[in-house]
C-alpha positions as CSV (number, residue, x, y, z in Angstrom):
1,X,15.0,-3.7,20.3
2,X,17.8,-5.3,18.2
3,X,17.6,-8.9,17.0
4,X,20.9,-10.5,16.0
5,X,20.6,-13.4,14.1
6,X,22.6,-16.7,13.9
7,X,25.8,-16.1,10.5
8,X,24.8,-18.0,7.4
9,X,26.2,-15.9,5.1
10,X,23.4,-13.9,5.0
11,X,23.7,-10.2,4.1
12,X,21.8,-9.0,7.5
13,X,23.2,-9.9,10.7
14,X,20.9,-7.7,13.1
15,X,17.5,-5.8,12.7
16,X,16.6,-2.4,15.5
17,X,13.1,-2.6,15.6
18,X,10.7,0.4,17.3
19,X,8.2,-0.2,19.6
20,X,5.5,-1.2,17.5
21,X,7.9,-4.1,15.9
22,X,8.7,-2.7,12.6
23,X,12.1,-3.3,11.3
24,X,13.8,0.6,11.0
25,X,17.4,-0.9,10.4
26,X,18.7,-3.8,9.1
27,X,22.6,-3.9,9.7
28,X,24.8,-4.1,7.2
29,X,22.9,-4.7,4.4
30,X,19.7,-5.0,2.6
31,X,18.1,-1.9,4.5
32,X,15.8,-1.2,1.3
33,X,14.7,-4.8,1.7
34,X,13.4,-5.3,5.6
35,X,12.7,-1.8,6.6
36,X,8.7,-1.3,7.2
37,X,8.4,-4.8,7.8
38,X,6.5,-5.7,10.9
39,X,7.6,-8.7,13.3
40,X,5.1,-10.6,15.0
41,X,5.4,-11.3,18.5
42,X,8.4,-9.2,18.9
43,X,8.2,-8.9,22.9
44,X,7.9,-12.6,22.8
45,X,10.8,-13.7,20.8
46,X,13.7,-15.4,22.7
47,X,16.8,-16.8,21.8
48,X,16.9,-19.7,19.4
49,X,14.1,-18.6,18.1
50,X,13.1,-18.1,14.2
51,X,11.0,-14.9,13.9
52,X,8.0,-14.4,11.6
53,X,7.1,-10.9,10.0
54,X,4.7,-9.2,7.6
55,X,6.0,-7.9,4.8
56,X,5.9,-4.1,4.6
57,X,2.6,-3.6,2.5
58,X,0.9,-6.2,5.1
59,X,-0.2,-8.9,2.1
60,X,2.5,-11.5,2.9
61,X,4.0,-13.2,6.3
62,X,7.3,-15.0,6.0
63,X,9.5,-16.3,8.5
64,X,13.5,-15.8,8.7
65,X,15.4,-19.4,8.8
66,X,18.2,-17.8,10.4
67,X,17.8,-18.4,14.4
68,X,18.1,-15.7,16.7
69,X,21.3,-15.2,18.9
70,X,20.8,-12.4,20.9
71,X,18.0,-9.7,21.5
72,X,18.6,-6.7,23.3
73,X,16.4,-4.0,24.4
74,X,17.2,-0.6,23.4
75,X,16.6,3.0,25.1
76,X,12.9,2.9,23.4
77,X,11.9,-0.6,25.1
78,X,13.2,0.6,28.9
């Protein structure tokens, strides 16, 4: 799955996530940053959402401000 999120600037505009959620890329930036974190309720999300995640040692959740403008389901998700 690839989440693209709304442009504020931000040095991230899309995460791939696998199957289980976890963020694997984060495009074009900050890779070091998001990668092994998990999103909650990925198979929920929808557009215009803001999505929530667990940072990659599990002992914090956070949620991204920036709102979601397009999901799309990769080869993986089918």
């Amino acid at each position: 799955m690839r989440i693209h999120f709304e442009d504020h600037g931000q040095d991230f505009e899309r995460w791939t996530l696998d199957e289980d959620g976890v963020v694997i890329d984060s495009f074009p930036f900050q890779n070091r940053l998001w990668c092994g974190c998990r999103v909650l309720w990925h198979t929920q999300l929808r557009v215009g959402d803001c999505l929530i995640y667990r940072t990659a040692d599990g002992k914090q959740t956070h949620n991204i401000r920036y709102p979601i403008v397009k999901i799309e389901k990769t080869e993986a998700m089918s």
